[in-house]
MARSE-836299 format. One record per residue (C-alpha): residue number from 1; x, y, z. Coordinates in nm, 4 decimals. Example, Ala and Ser with C-alpha at 12.3 -4.5 7.8 and 13.67 -1.06 7.14 Angstrom:
% MARSE-836299
+------+----------+----------+----------+
! resi !     east !    north !       up !
+------+----------+----------+----------+
!    1 !   1.2300 !  -0.4500 !   0.7800 !
!    2 !   1.3670 !  -0.1060 !   0.7140 !
+------+----------+----------+----------+
END
This chain:
% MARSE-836299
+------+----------+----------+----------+
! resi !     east !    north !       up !
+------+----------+----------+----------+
!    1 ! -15.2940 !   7.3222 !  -5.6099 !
!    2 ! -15.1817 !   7.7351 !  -5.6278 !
!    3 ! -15.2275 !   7.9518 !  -5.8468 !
!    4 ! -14.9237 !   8.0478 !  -5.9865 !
!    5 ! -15.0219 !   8.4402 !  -5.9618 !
!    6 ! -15.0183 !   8.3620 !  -5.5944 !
!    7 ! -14.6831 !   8.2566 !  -5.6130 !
!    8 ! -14.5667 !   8.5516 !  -5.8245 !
!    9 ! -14.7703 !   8.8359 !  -5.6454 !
!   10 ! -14.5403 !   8.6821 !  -5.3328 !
!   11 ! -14.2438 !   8.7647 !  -5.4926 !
!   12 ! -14.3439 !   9.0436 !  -5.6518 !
!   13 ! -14.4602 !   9.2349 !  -5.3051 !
!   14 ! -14.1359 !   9.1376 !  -5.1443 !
!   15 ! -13.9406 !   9.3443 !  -5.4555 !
!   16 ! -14.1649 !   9.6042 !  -5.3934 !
!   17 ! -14.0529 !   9.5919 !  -5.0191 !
!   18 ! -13.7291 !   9.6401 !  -5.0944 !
!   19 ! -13.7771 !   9.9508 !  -5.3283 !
!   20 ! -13.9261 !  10.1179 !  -5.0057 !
!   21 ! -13.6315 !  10.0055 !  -4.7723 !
!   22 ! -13.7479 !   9.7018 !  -4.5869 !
!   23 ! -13.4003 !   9.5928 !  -4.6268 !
!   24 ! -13.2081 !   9.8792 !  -4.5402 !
!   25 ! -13.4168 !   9.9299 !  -4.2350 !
!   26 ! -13.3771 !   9.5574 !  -4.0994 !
!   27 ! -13.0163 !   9.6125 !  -4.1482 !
!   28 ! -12.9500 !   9.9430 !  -3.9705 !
!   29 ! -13.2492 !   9.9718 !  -3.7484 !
!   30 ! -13.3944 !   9.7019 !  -3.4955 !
!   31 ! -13.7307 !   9.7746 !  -3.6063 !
!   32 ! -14.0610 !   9.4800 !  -3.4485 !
!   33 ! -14.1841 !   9.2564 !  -3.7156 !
!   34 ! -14.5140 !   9.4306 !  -3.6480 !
!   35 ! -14.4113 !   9.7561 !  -3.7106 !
!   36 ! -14.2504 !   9.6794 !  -4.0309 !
!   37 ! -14.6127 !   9.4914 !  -4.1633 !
!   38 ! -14.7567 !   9.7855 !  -4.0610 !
!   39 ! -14.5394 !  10.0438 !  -4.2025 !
!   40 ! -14.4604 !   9.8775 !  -4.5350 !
!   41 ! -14.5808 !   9.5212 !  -4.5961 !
!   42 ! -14.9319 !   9.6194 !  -4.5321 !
!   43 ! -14.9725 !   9.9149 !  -4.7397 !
!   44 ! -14.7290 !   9.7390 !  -5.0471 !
!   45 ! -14.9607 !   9.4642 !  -5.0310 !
!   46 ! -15.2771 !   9.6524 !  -5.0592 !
!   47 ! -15.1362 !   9.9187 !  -5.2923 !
!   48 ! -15.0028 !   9.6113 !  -5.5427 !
!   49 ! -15.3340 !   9.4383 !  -5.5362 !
!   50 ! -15.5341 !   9.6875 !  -5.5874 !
!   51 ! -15.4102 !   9.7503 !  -5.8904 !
!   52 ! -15.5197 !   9.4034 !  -6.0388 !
!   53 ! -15.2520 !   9.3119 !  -6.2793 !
!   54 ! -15.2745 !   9.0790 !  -6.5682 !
!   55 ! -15.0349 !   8.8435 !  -6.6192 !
!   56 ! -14.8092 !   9.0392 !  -6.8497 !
!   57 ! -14.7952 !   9.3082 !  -6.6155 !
!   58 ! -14.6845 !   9.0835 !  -6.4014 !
!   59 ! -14.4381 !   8.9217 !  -6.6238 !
!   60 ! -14.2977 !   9.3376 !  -6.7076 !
!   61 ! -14.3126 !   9.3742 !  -6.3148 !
!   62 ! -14.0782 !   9.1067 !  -6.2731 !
!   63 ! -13.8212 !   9.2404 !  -6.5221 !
!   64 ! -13.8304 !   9.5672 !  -6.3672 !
!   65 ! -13.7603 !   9.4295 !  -6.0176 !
!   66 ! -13.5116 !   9.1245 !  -6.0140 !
!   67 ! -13.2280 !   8.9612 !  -6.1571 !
!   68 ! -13.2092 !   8.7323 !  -6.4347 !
!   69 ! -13.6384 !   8.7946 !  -6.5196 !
!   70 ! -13.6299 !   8.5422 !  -6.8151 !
!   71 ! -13.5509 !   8.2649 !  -6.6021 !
!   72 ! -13.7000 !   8.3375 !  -6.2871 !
!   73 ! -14.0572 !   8.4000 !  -6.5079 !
!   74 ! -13.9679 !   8.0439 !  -6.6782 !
!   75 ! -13.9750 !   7.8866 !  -6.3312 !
!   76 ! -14.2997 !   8.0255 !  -6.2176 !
!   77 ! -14.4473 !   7.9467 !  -6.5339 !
!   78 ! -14.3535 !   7.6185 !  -6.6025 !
!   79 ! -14.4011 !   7.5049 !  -6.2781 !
!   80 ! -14.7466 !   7.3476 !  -6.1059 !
!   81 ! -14.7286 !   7.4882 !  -5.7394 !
!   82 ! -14.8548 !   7.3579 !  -5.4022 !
!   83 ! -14.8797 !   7.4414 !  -5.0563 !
!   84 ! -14.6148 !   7.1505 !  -4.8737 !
!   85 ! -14.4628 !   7.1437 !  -4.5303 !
!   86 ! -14.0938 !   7.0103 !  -4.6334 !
!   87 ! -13.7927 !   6.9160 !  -4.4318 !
!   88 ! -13.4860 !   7.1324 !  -4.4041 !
!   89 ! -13.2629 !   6.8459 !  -4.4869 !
!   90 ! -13.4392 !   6.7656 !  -4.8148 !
!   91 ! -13.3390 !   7.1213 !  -4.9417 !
!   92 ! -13.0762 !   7.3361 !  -5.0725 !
!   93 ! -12.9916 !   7.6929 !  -5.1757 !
!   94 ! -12.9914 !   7.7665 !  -5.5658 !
!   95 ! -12.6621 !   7.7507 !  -5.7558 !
!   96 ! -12.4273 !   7.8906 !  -5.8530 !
!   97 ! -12.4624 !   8.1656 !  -5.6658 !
!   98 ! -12.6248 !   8.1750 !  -5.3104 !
!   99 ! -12.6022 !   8.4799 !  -5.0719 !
!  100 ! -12.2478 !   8.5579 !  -5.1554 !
!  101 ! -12.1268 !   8.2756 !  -4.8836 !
!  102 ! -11.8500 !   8.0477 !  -5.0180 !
!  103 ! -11.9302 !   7.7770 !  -5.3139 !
!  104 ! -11.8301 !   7.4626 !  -5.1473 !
!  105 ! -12.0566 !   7.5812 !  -4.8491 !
!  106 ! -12.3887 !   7.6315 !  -5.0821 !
!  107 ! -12.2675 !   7.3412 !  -5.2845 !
!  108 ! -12.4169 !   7.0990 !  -4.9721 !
!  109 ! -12.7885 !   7.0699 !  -4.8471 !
!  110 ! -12.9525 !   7.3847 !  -4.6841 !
!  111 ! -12.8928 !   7.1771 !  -4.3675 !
!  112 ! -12.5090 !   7.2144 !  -4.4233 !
!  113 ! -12.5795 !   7.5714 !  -4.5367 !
!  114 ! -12.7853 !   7.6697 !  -4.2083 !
!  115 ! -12.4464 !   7.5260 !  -3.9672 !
!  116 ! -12.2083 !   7.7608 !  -4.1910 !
!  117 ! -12.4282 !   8.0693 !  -4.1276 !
!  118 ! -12.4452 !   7.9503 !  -3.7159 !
!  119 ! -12.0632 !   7.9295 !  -3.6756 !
!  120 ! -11.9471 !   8.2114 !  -3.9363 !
!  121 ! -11.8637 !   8.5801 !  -3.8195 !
!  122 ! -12.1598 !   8.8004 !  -3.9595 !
!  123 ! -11.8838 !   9.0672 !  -3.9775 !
!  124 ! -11.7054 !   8.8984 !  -4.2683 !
!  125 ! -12.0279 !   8.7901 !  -4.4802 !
!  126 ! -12.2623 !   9.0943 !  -4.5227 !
!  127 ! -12.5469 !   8.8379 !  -4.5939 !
!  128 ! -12.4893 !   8.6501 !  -4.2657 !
!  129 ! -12.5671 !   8.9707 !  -4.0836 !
!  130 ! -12.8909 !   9.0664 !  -4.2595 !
!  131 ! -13.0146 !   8.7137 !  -4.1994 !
!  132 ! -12.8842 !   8.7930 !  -3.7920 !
!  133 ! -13.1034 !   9.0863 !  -3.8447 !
!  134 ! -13.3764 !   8.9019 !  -4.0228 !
!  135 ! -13.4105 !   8.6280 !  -3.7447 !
!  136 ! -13.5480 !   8.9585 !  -3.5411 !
!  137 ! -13.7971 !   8.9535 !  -3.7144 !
!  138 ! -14.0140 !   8.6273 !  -3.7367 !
!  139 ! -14.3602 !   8.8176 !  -3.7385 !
!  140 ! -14.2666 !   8.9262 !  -4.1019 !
!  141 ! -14.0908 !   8.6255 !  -4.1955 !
!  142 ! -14.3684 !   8.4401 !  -4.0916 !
!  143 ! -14.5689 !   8.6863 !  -4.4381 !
!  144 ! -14.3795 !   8.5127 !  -4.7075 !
!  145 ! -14.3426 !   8.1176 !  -4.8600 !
!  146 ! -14.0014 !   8.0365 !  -4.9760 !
!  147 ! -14.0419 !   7.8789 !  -5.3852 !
!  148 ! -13.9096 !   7.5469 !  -5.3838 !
!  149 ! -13.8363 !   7.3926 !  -5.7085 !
!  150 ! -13.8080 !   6.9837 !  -5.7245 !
!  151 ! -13.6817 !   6.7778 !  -5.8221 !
!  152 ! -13.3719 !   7.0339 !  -5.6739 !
!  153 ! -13.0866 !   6.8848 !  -5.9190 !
!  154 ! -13.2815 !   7.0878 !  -6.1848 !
!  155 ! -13.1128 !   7.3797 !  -6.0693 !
!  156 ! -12.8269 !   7.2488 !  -5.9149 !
!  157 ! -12.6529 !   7.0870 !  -6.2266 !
!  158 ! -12.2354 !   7.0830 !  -6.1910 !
!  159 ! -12.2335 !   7.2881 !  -6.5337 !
!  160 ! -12.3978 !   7.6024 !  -6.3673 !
!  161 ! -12.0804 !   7.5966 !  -6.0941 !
!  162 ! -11.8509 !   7.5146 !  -6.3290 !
!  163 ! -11.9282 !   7.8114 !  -6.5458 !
!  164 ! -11.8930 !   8.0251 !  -6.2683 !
!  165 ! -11.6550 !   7.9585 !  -6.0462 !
!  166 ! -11.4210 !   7.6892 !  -6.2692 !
!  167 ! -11.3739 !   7.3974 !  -6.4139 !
!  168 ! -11.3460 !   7.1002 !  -6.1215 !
!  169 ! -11.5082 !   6.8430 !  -5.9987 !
!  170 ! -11.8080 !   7.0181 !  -5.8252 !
!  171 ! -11.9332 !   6.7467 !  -5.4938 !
!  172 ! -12.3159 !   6.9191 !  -5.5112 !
!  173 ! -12.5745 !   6.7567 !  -5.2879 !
!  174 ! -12.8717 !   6.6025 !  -5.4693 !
!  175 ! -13.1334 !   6.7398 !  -5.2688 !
!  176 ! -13.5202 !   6.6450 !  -5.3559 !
!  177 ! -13.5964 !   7.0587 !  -5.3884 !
!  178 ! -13.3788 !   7.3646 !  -5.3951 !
!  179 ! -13.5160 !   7.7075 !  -5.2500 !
!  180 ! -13.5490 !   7.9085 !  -5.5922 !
!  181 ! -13.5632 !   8.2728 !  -5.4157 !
!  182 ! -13.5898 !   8.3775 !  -5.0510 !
!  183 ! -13.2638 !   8.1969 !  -4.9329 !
!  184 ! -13.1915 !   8.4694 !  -4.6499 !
!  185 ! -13.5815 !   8.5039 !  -4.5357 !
!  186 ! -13.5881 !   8.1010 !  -4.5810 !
!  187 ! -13.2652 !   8.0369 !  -4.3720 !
!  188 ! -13.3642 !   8.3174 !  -4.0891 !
!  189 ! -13.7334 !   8.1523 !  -4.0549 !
!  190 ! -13.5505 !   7.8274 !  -4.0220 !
!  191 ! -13.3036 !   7.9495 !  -3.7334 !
!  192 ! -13.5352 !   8.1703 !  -3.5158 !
!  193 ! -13.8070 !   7.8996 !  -3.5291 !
!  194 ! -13.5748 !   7.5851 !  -3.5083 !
!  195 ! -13.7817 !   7.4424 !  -3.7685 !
!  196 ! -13.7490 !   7.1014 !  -3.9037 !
!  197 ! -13.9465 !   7.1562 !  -4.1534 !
!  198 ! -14.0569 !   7.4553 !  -4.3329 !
!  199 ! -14.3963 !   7.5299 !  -4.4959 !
!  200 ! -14.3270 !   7.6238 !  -4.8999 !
!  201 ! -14.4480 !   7.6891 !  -5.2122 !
!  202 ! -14.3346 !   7.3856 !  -5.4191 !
!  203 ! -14.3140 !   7.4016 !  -5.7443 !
!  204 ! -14.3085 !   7.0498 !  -5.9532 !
!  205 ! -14.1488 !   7.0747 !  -6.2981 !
+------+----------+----------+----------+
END
């Protein structure tokens, strides 16, 4: 079993990546994998846990950095995590919103998800381009577990499309685990490396 701090601190360090521009650099630079641990990974990393938060610093952390905190804290929380090589095909993005790409596309398995993002012109989905960008990158990909939450139909229920994007009859895959954060790093790991399967933090509920 993990921790679930070590699953949190994960997340936590990526947020704090962002805040210092890992994001924007990846996207308008074509900076090594190296160079970006170095540069900002390393010293987030080291800054963050040096500071030794408690849990509710943690839990105030999270608010500050992300969307929708209450949930997202829920999942960590409730959740008993694991380290667990899983394959691609047995996983799919979180609903009902997934990287702005079209709902019937991230209604299917991550599988389905991962041939959209091959075939689609980065120019029209800003998301396919920064994972383009990200697959550059596999030395920092290679940093960071995606959160997998199973059993997957836990957060892809039809009701959380249907609120969203309208009342029809929603054809979701039942996957056995759904990637709960990380869909871009997840999917850009999966590409450059041609993985199979992919190593996660799973979270049972």
């Amino acid at each position: 079993m993990v921790n679930t701090g070590e699953v949190i601190d994960d997340y936590i360090i990526w947020e704090l990546c962002k805040e210092r521009g890992i994001q924007n650099r990846i996207l308008e630079e074509s900076p090594d994998g190296k160079e970006l641990k170095q540069e900002i990974l390393s010293k987030v990393r080291q800054e963050y846990l040096g500071k030794n938060y408690s849990r509710e610093e943690k839990r105030k952390l999270i608010s500050e950095l992300g969307s929708n905190p209450e949930y997202r804290t829920r999942i960590f929380e409730n959740s008993s995590w694991k380290i667990q090589k899983v394959k691609v095909e047995e996983l799919g993005t979180t609903l009902p919103r997934a990287m702005g790409l079209p709902p019937e596309v991230i209604t299917g398995s991550l599988t389905d998800v991962i041939d959209f993002v091959e075939k689609a012109d980065p120019q029209q989905y800003r998301s396919i381009k920064y994972i383009r960008k990200l697959e550059q990158v596999p030395k920092l990909l290679e940093e960071f577990k995606p959160p997998v939450i199973t059993p997957g139909k836990s957060i892809r229920e039809p009701e959380r499309m249907r609120k969203v994007h309208g009342e029809k009859q929603w054809n979701i895959k039942e996957t056995w685990g759904a990637v709960h954060d990380a869909n871009h790093r997840t999917i850009a790991k999966i590409i450059s490396n041609n993985l199979k399967q992919v190593e996660c933090y799973v979270g049972h509920r």
